[in-house]
C-alpha positions, -999 to 999 in steps of 0.1 A, spaced: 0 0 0 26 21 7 40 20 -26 8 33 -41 9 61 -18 39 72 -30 24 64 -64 -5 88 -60 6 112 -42 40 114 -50 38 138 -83 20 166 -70 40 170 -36 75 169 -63 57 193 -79 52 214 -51 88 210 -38 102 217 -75 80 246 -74 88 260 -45 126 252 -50 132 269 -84 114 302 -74 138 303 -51 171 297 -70 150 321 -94 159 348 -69 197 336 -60 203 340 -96 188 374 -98 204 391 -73 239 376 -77 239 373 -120 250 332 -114 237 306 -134 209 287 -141 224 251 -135 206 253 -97 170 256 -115 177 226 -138 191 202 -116 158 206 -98 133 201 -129 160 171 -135 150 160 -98 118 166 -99 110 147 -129 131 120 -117 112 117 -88 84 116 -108 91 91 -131 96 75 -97 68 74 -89 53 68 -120 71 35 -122 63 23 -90 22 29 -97 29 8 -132 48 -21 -110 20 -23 -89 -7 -20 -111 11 -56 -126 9 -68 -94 -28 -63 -90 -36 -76 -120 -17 -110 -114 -29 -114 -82 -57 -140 -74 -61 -139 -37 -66 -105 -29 -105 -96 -23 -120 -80 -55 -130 -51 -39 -95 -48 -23 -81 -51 -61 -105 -24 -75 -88 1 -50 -56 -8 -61 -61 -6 -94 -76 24 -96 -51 43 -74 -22 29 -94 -40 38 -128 -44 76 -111 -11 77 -101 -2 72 -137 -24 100 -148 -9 121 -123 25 114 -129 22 119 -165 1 157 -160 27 165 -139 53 156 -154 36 186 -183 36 206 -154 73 207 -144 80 208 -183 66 237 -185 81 253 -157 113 245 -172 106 262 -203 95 293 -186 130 289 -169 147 285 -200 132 309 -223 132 338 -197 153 358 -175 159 348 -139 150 386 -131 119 390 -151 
């Protein structure tokens, strides 16, 4: 169970965090002119982590699918929070994308 946890809740909290941690590298290039490489090793992380995740919902959703002894009901749940871990994974992984565009194509100070 824990894996899907991590499965379905894992994208948007990377998000978050990648959010949060390229704003702020945002500003410590700014104000001291240094480079970018900060704010792309975390939209590398981040979508590492997601991808993570992603793989871990896929691996479980296999092992839902094989199994024959776990309650049906039991095996819906599953199922369907590895499937939405997938969809998560894969919107966010559009959403740190996009960040890193808008961190690529503009200026840390605009």
């Amino acid at each position: 169970m824990r894996n899907l946890g991590f499965a379905f809740l894992g994208p948007p909290l990377v998000w978050l965090t990648t959010l949060q941690a390229v704003y702020w590298f945002a500003a410590y290039a700014c104000d001291a002119d240094r480079s970018r490489g900060p704010i792309y090793l975390m939209v590398a992380v981040g979508l590492g982590l997601v991808l993570a995740s992603m793989l871990a919902a896929r691996r479980r959703l296999a092992v839902v699918d094989a199994s024959t002894v776990t309650p049906a009901r039991a095996r819906a749940r599953a199922r369907f929070l590895a499937i939405g871990g997938l969809v998560l994974g894969l919107q966010f992984v559009a959403a740190i994308v996009a960040q890193a565009l808008g961190a690529a194509l503009l200026a840390p100070c605009q």
